[in-house]
Structure formats: C-alpha cells, structure tokens
C-alpha positions as CSV (number, residue, x, y, z in Angstrom):
1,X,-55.7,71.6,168.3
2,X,-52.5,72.2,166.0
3,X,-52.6,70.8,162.9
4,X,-49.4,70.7,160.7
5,X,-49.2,69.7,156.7
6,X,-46.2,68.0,155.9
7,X,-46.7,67.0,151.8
8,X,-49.6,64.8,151.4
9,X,-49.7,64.2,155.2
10,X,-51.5,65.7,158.4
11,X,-50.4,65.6,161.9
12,X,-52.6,66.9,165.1
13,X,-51.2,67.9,168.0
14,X,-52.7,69.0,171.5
15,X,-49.5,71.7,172.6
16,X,-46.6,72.7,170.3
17,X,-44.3,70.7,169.0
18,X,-40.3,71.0,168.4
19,X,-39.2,70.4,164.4
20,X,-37.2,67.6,165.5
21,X,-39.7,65.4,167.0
22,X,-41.7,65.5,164.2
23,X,-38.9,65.1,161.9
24,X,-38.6,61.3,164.0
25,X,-42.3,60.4,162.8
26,X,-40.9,60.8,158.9
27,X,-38.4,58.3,157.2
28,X,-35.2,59.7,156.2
29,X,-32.6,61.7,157.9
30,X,-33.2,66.1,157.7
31,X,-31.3,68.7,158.8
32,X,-33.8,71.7,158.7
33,X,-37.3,72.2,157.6
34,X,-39.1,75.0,155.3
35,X,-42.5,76.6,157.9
36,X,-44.5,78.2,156.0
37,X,-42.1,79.5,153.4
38,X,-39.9,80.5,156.6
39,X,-36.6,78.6,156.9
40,X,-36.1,76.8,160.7
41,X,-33.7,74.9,162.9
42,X,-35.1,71.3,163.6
43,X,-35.1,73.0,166.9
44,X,-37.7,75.7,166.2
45,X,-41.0,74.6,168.0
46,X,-44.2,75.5,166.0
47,X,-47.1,76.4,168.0
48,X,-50.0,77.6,165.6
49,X,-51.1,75.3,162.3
50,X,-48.2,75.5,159.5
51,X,-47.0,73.8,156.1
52,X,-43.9,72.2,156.6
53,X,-41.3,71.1,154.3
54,X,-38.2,68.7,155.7
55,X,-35.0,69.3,153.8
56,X,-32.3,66.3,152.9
57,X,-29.5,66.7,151.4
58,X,-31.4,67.0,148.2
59,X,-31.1,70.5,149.1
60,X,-29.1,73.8,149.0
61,X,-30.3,75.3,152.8
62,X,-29.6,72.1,154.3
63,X,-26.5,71.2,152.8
64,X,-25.4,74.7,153.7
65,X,-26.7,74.4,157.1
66,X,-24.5,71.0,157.3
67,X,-21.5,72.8,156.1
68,X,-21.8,75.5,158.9
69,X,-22.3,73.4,161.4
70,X,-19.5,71.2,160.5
71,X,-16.9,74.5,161.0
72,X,-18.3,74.6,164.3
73,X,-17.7,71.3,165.0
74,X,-13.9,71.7,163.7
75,X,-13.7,74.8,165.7
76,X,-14.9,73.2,168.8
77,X,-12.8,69.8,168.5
78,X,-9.6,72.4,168.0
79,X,-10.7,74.4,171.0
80,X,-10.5,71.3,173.5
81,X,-7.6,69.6,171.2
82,X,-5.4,72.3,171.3
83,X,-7.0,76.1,173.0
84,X,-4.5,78.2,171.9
85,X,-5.1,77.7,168.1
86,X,-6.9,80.2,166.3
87,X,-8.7,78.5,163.4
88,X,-9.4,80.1,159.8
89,X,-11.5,78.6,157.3
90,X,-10.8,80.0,153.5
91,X,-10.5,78.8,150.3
92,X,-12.8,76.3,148.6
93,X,-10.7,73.5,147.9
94,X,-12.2,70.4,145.8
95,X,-15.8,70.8,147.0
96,X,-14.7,71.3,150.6
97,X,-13.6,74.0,153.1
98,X,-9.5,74.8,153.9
99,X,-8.3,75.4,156.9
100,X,-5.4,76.9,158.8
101,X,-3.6,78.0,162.0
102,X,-3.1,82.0,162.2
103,X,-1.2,81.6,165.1
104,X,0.8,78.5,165.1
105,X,2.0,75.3,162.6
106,X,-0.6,72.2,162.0
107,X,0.6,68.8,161.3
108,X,-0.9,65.4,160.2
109,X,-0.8,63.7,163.5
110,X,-2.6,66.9,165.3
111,X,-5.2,66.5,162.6
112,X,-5.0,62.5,163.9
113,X,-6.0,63.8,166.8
114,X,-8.9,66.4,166.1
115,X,-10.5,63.7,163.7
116,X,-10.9,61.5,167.3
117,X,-12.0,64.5,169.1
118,X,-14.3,65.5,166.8
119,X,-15.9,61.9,166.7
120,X,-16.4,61.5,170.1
121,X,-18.3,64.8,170.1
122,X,-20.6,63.1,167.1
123,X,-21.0,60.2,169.8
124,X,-21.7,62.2,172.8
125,X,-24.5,63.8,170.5
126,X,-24.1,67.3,172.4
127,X,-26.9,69.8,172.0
128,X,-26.2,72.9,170.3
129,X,-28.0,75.3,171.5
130,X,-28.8,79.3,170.3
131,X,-28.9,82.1,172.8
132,X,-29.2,85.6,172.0
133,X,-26.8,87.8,173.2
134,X,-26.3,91.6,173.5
135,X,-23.5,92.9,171.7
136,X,-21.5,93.7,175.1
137,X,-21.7,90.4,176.1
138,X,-20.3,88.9,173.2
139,X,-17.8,91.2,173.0
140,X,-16.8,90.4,176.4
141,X,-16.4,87.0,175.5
142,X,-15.1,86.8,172.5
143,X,-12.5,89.5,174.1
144,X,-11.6,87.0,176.8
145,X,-10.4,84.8,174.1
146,X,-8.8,86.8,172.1
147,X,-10.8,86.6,168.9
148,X,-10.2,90.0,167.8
149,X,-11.8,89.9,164.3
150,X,-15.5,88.9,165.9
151,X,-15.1,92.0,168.5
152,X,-14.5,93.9,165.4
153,X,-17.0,92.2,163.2
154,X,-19.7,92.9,166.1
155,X,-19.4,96.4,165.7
156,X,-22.1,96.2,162.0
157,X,-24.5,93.9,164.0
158,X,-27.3,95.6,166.3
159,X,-27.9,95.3,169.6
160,X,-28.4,91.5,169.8
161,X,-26.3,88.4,168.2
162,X,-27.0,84.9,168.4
163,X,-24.3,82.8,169.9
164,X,-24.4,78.7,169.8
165,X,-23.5,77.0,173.2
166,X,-22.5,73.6,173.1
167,X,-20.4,72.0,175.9
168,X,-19.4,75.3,177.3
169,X,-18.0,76.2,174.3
170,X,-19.4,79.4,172.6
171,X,-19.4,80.6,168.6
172,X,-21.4,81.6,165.5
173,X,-20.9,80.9,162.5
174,X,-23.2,83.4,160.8
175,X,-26.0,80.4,159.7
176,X,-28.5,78.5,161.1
177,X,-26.9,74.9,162.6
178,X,-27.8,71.2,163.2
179,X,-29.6,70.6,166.8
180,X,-26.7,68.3,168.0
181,X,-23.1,67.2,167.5
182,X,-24.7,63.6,166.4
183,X,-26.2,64.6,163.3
184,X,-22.6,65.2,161.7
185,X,-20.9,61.7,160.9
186,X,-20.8,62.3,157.7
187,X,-17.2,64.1,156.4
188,X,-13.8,63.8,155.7
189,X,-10.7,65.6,157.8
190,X,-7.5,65.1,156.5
191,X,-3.9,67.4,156.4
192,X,-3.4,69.3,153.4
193,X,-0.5,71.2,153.6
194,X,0.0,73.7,155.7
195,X,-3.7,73.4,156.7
196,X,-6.8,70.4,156.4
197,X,-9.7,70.3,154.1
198,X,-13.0,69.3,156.0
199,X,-15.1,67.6,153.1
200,X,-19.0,66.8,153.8
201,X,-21.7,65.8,151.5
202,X,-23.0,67.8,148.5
203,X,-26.1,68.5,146.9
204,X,-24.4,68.4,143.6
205,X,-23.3,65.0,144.2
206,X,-27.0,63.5,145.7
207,X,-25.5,63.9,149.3
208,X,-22.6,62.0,148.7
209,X,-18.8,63.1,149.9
210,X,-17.6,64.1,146.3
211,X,-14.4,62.5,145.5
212,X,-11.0,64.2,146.0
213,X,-9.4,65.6,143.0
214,X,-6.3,68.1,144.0
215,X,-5.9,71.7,142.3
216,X,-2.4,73.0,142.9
217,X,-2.9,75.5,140.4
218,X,-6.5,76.3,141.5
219,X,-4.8,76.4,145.0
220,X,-1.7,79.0,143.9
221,X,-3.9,81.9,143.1
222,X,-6.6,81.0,146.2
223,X,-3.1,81.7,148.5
224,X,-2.2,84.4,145.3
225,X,-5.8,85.8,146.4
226,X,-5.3,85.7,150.2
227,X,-2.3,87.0,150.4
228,X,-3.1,89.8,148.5
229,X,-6.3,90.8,150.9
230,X,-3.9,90.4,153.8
231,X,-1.4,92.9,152.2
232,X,-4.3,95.3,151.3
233,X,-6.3,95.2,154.9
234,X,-9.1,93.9,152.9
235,X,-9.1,90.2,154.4
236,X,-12.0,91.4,156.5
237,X,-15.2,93.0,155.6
238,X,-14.9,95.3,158.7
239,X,-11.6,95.6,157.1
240,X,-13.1,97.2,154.4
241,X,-15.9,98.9,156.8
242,X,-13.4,100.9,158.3
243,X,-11.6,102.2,154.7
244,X,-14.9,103.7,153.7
245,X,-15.4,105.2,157.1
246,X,-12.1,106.7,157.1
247,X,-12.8,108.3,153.2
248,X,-10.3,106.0,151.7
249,X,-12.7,104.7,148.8
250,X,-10.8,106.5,145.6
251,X,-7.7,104.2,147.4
252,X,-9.5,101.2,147.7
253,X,-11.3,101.1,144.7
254,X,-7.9,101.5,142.5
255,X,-5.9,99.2,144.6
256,X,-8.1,96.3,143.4
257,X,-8.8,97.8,139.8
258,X,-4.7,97.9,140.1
259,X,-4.6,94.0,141.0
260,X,-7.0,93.2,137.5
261,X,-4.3,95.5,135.4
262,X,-1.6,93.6,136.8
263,X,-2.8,90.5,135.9
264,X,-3.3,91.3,132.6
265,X,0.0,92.7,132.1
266,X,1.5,89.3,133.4
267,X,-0.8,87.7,131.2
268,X,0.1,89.9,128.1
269,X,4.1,88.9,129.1
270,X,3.0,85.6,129.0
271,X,1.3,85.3,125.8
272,X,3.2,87.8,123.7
273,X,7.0,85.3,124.6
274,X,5.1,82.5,122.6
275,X,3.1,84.2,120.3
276,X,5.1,82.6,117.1
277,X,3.5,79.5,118.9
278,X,-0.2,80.4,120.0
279,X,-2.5,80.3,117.5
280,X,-5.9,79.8,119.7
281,X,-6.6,81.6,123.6
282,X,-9.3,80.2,124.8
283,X,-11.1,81.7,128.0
284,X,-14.0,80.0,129.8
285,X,-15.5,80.3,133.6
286,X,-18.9,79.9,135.2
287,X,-21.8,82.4,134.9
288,X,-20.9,86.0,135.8
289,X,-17.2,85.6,136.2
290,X,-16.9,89.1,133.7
291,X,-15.5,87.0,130.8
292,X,-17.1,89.6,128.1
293,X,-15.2,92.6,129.4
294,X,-12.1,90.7,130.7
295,X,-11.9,89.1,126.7
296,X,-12.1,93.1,125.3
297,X,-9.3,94.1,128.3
298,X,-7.3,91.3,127.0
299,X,-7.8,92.3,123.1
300,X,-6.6,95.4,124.0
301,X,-3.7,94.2,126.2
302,X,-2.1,92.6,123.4
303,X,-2.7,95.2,120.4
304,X,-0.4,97.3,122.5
305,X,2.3,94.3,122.0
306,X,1.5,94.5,118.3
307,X,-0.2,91.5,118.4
308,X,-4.1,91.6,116.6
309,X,-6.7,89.2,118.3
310,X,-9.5,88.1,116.3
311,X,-12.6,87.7,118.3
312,X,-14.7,84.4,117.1
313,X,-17.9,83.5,119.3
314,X,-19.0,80.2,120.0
315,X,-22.7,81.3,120.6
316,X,-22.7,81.2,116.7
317,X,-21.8,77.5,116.3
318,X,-25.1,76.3,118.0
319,X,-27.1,73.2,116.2
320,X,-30.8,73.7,116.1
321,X,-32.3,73.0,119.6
322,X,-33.9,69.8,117.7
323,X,-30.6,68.7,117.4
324,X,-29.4,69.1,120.7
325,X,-28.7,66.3,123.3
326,X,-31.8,65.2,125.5
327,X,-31.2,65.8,129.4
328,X,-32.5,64.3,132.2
329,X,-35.5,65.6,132.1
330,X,-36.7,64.9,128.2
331,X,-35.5,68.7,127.7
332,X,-32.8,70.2,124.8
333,X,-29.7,70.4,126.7
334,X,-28.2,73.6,125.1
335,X,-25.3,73.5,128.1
336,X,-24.1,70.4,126.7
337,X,-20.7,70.0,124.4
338,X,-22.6,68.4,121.8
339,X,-25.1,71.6,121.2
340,X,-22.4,73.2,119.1
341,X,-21.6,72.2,115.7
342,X,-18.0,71.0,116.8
343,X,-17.1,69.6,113.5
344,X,-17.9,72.9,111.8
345,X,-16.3,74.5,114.6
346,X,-12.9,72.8,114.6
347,X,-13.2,73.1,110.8
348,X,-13.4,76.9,110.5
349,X,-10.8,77.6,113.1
350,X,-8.3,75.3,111.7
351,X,-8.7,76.4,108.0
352,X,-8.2,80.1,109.3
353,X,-4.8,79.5,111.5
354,X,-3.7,77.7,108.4
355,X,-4.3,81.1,106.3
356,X,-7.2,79.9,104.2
357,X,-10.5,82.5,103.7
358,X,-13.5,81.0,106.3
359,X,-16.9,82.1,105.9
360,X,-18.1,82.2,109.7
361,X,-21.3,81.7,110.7
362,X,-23.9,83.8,112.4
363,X,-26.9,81.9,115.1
364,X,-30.1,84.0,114.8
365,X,-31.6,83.0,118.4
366,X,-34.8,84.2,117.7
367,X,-35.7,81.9,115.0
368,X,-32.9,79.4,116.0
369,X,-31.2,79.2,112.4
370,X,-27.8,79.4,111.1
371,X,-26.3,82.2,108.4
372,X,-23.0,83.2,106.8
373,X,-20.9,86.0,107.1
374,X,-18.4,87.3,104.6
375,X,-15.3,85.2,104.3
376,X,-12.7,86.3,106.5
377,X,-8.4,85.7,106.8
378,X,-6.1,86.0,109.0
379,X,-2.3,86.6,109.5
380,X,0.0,84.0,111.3
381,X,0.1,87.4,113.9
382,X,-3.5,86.8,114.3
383,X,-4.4,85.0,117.4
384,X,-7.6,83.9,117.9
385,X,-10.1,84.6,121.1
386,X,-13.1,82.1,122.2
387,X,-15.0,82.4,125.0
388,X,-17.5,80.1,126.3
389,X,-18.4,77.2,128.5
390,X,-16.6,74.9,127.2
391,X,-13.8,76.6,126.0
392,X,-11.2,74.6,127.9
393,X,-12.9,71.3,126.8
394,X,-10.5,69.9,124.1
395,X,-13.5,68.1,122.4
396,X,-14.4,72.2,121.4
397,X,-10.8,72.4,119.4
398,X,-9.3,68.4,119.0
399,X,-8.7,69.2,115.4
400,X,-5.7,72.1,117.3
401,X,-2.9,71.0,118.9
402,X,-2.5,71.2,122.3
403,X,1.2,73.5,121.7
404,X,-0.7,76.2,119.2
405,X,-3.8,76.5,122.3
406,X,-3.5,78.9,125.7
407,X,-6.2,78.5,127.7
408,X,-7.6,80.7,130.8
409,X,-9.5,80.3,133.4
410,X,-11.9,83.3,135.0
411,X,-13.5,83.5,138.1
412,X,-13.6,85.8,140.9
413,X,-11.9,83.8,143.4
414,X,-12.4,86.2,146.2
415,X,-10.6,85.5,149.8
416,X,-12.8,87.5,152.1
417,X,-13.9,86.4,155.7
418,X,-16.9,88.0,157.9
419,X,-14.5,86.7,160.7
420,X,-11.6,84.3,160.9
421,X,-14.4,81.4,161.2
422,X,-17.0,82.6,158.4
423,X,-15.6,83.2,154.8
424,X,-17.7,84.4,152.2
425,X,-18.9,81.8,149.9
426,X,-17.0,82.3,146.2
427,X,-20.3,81.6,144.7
428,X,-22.9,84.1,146.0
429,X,-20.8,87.0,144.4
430,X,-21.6,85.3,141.5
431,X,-25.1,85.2,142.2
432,X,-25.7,88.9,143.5
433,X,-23.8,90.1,140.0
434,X,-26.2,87.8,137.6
435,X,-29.4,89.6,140.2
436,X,-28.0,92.5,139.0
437,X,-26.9,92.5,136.0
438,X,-30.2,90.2,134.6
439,X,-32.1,92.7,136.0
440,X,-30.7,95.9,134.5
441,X,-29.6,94.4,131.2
442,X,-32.4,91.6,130.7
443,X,-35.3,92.6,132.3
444,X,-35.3,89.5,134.4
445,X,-36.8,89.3,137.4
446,X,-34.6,88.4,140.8
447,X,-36.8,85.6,141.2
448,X,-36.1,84.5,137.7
449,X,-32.8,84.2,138.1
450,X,-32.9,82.7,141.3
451,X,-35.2,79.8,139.7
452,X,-32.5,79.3,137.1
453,X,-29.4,79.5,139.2
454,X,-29.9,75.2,140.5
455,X,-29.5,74.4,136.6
456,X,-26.8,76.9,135.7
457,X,-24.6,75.3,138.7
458,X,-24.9,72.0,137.7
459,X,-23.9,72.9,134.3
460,X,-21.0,74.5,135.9
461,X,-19.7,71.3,137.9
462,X,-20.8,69.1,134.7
463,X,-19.1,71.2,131.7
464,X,-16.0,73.5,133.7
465,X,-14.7,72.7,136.5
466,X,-13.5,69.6,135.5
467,X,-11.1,71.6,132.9
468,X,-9.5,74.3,135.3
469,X,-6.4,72.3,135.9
470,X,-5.8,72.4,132.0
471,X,-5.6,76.0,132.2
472,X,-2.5,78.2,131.1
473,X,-3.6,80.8,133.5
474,X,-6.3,81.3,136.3
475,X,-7.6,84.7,136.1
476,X,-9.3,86.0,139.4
477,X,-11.9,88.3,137.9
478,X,-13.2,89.5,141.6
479,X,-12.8,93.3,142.9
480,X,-12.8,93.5,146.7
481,X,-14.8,96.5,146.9
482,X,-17.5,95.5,144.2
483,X,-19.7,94.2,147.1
484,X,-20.1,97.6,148.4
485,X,-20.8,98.6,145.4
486,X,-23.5,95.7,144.6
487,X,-24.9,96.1,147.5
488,X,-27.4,99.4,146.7
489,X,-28.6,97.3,143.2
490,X,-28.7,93.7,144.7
491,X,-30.9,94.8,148.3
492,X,-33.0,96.9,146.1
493,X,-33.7,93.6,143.5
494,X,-34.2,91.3,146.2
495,X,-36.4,93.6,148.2
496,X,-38.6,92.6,145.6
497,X,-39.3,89.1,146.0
498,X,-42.5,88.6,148.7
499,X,-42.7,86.7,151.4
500,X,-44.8,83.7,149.8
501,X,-42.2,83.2,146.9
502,X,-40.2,80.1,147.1
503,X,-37.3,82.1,146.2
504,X,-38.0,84.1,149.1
505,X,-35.0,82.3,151.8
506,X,-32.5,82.4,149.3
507,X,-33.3,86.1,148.5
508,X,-33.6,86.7,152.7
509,X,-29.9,85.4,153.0
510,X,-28.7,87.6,150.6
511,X,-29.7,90.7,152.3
512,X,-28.4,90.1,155.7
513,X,-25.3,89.2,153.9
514,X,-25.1,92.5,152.4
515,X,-25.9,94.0,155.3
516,X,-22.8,93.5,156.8
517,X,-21.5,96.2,154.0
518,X,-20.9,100.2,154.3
519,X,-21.6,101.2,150.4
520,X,-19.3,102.8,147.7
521,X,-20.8,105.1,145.1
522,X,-20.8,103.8,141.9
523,X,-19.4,106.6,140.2
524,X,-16.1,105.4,141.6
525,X,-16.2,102.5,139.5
526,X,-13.8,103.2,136.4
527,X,-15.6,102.8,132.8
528,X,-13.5,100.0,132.0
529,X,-14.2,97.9,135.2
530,X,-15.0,94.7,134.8
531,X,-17.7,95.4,137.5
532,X,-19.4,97.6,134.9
533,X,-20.5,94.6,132.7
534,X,-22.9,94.0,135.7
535,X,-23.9,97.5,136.9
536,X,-23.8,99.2,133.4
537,X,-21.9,102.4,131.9
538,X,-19.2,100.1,130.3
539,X,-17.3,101.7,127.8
540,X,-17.4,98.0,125.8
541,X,-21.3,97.9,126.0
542,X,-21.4,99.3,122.3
C-alpha cells in the first residue's frame, strides 16, 4: 500500500502513482510538487510512501519552472512558424524575457503569427516529454540543425543530457518543465523592437502578469552589456570555458576590470561638466550589486578631477525600530522609506550644500539609538555621496532640487547565455555573491541567507526598481569572469546545506549552475575589484 502526505491530508494507493494525477484530486492549478524535500515534474511517478508539497504560483520553483517552459514553447511555435530562425532569449525586460533573431529580422505581424501558433499548441495540450540522451546523440542533433552553441555547450555536461520531446520537436532548456503545452495560457507576446518580450505570471505579483512599464534606458546598457560580451567572446559560458583552457585568464580578467574603469571614467566626464551644478550623487541598487566599493572607486574617480566628495550614510538616519512602519506581517519594516528620519535627513543635507556647519548623526545598531558627531562644512566644490535603498526615491532628498541631484543606478546587469536559448538569470549572481560574501564577512550561514533572500527581493521590487528610470546613469557593476571565480566559495557554502533543509533545492540549483564553470584563481582578482567586496582582500575594507 503507498501512502502519500499531502499537508493535513492522506492518500493510499495500491501501485504508483504519476504527480499529476494526484495533483487532479487537489483544488487549484500546480505546476510542480516538492517529494520529500526533492523538487519533481508533475510527471515524476512516486512509487514508495512520500511527503508531498504542490507548488502554485505562490512560489519561486514553479514560477521558474513556468518561465522555462514558456521559452520552449516560444522556441517551438518559431520552429514550425518559421524553421530557419534561430531564437535568443536575453535581457530581462519589465518582469519578462527579450527575445531576438540571430540570424534574420522579426516583425510585428510574424509575432501575429507565433502568438496563433503558439495557442494552438496550448489547445492541442501536447505532452512534453524528457528523455535522456547521450552526449553524441545530442550532438548529432543539435548539429543537424545547426545549433552550434548547444554542440559547444555539451562539451561541460557528462555522458548523458536530458532532452524534451514534444511534437517531434527536440530542446532543453536547462530546468525542469510543465507536463504539457496546455498548462501555459497564461502570458503575453508582443513585438518590441527589434525583438518580443514573452511576459508570464510572477510570484512577486501573486501570479499575476505584472503590468508593462517600458525601460529605454534600462534597455541601452542591457544592448550596452550584450554587445560588449559579443565583442569580448564572453557571450557564452563555453565562451569563457575555452579562454581559461587556452591560459588566457590574466586577459580575461582585465578586459572586464577594463570595462568597470571605463565606466567610471565616462561617469567622472559626466559629473565633473556640471559639477558647478551637482550638489547631491546619489547611488542605490539591490542587495549585492558592489555599491560600497563602486561609491569609494567613484570618490576616487573624481578627486583626480579636483573635485572632493563627501561621503554621508543613510544607515545613520534610522528612527528607532519602534518607530518604524508596521508590515504585513505586524513586524518593524526597516526596508521601508519611512524608517529614516527623512526630515532630519533632508534637513542636514540641505543646510550643508548651503554652507552652514551640520552636526551629523551616528545609529548605534546594537542598542538602536541615535548620537552626534562633530559639526562638519563643506565647500560649494564639495559634492555629496549617499548610498542606499532608497537613494533614488525623491521622498529621501524633496527638500533638493531635482537640477543640484545626479543619481546612479548599480547592478550587475550581466548578458551571459548557457546557450542561445538559456540565459543566466541577472539575479542568481546576486545571490551566489551575498552566499559568499555573508558567509566570509558575517558569519552567516548559506541557509541563512537563503531564508532571507524572499524578503530582500520584495523590498527590491517595492523600494528600487520603480526609481531606475530616474537615474542619471545605470552602472553595470557585473565582471564576466567573477563566476569563475565564485564558483570555488559559493559550491563549497552550499555544499553545506543537507538534504532535509528546506533551503536545500534552491542550494541544489546553484551547484549545477556553477558546474557549468572552469575556475579562475582568485589571486587574479585585482585589490581594487569590485568583486573583492564579496571574496575579501579589498584594499577599501579598512
């Protein structure tokens, strides 16, 4: 008898039993399930008793599983639409996925015309089915096609790969996938010049299609990024695979150290023809985007102009936590805008760009009070630097005019694919530097940051990227190689995490991401790398 726990319920069967017949018992519509800590298909059959959680879009795995699967159903629809087509998926566009021809020009009414194919496939409610493979096989195939980058990509796998069938046509997308064509209705296709944005339903917006809000600068240095990576031969990971092999690291490594100097050159340009003007340069981004060491680089990229920053931090203008805002859950919200003392705030900085002595203030964290430091002035050469989460959130400096205020945007907005079909998700390098760095720096466990990550991204989506468009400038804090680099202190951190944590698929994904990676010694990595703020031996860190 094979009995299976699904929350407060028990079901007994008499022979095993496929996910997605049980999943029809239960109300509501899943797209994977959790077996015993083990993430599954709806098609995985479970023969032997087992604790099974179905996932909604009320979470991350199955939204992400619903995001794969819906580039292979674009791929698909393209391949029947028009076969000679080679598809890329890229930049993260407005909470979706961009696409693109590499091989040929896309236009509205072709994208007409994949929408239809690709909801007739959703009607026809094909199976998608998973076959293992051996290498040579695959290779074969995807050589009869001419999809060069997966031959080349194939060459870092072992001896098998997993290939998904459906309607004679063959992929894999590098994640697990829906059991059939019909469980996909929910998206949006539309043309976005010179390409289409495919846009699906997010856990950040309760499994809702978020709605469309355009980013032409956000856009500029995604194509900035790409082009870049095309330029370099470092669009790939094998790509990148095959400059280590060939002893081309000290190269590597300096081109994309290179590509940060340059941008804060063009930054310096920038700021230094309106410096009689700019009186505030404010720099925000989400978690681990480097903004400590790129704020120093930039400090030091204008005292060569003759120009002399002052560095103000807006950790110091924090209200005590019982006079923070209330979240959701009954909790102090100390992400929200109305944590800081913005009156204060505003106050200080606008007495000090008018000249006047200002007495900042200094937040003990450990016993959550406020002190003063020794009044301070400065010169109308004097900019001042904040960084923070809000940062680019006018509500943080109203009392400044928008004319005396340049504000900047950091991220590493990395344009990296596994293969033409499978980019790497701008988020998880994020991740793998907070693993590392919390680890190292804060004695934080990987699991511990893992548990915290949910709440930092919706602070992210609630408190940033609503203000990226208002930017001056978008700085794109990633460094091509630092993955190979991350990769010998991320596998060794998430190597830690057991197989009965709940933390334990996330941490699983990670590694046979990294996998995919030949390493680079860290002792490459100049002392003044932004990637040292994560892996230590910065020159800033005293």
């Amino acid at each position: 008898m094979l009995k299976i726990q699904v929350g407060e319920q028990t079901f007994t069967y008499d022979k095993p039993l496929r996910l997605e017949n049980l999943a029809k018992e239960l109300p509501g519509t899943f797209y994977a399930a959790k077996v015993n800590n083990r993430l599954r298909e709806l098609t995985y059959v479970i023969d032997r008793n087992a604790n099974v959680e179905f996932l909604d879009f009320t979470n991350h795995d199955a939204t992400k599983i619903y995001a794969t699967s819906m580039r292979y159903l674009v791929t698909m629809a393209f391949e029947r639409v028009y076969p000679n087509l080679q598809i890329k998926f890229s930049n993260s566009i407005s909470m979706g996925i961009y696409g693109k021809a590499i091989n040929g020009v896309i236009t509205a009414g072709m994208i007409d015309n994949i929408i239809k194919e690709m909801r007739l496939l959703i009607a026809m409610d094909y199976p998608i089915i998973r076959k293992k493979e051996t290498i040579a096989n695959a290779k074969k195939y995807y050589r009869s096609k001419n999809y060069m980058d997966k031959v080349e990509t194939l060459k870092y796998r072992k001896e098998i790969v997993n290939i998904y069938e459906c309607d004679n046509y063959k992929n894999y997308m590098y994640g697990y996938m829906v059991p059939s064509t019909g469980y996909l209705s929910e998206f949006e296709l539309f043309y976005y010049s010179p390409g289409f944005l495919v846009r699906y339903p997010r856990i950040e917006e309760k499994g809702q299609i978020p709605e469309f809000s355009d980013s032409p600068g956000f856009l500029r240095v995604l194509n900035r990024a790409e082009q870049w990576a095309i330029n370099c031969d470092s669009d790939m990971i094998y790509k990148m695979n095959q400059k280590i092999e060939q002893n081309k690291q000290v190269e590597f490594v300096n081109m994309c150290e290179t590509k940060h100097n340059n941008q804060l050159c063009e930054l310096g340009d920038i700021i230094s023809k309106d410096i009689d003007n700019i009186r505030l340069i404010a720099i925000a981004g989400p978690s681990s985007s480097g903004k400590t060491t790129f704020s120093r680089r930039l400090e030091i990229e204008l005292l060569t102009r003759g120009i002399k920053p002052k560095m103000i931090s807006i950790d110091n203008y924090y209200l005590p936590v019982e006079k923070a805002p209330i979240d959701e859950f009954g909790l102090p919200d100390l992400e929200h805008v109305n944590a800081l003392d913005l009156e204060l705030f505003n106050r200080n900085i606008t007495d000090l760009i008018n000249g006047e002595p200002v007495a900042l203030p200094f937040f003990d964290f450990k016993s959550h009070r406020r002190g003063f430091l020794e009044p301070i002035t400065i010169s109308a050469h004097n900019p001042i630097i904040i960084e923070g989460i809000h940062a680019l959130n006018d509500l943080l400096t109203e009392f400044i005019p928008s004319s005396q205020k340049f504000k900047v945007y950091i991220s590493p907005l990395s344009q990296i694919n596994i293969d033409y079909n499978n980019p790497i998700n701008l988020t998880d390098i994020r991740l793998l530097r907070r693993i590392v760095r919390d680890l190292q720096f804060r004695s934080t466990s990987p699991e511990k940051t893992l548990s915290m990550w949910a709440s930092v991204r919706r602070g992210e989506y609630k408190w940033i990227y609503p203000f990226i468009e208002s930017a001056n400038y978008i700085y794109n804090s990633e460094l091509t190689y630092e993955l190979c680099v991350l990769k010998r202190y991320a596998m060794k951190a998430l190597l830690q995490i057991p197989n009965d944590s709940e933390y334990f698929i996330a941490a699983n994904r990670l590694i046979k991401f990294l996998k995919y990676f030949r390493e680079i010694n860290q002792y490459l990595v100049p002392c003044n790398s932004l990637l040292r703020e994560f892996i230590g031996g910065s020159v800033f860190e005293h």
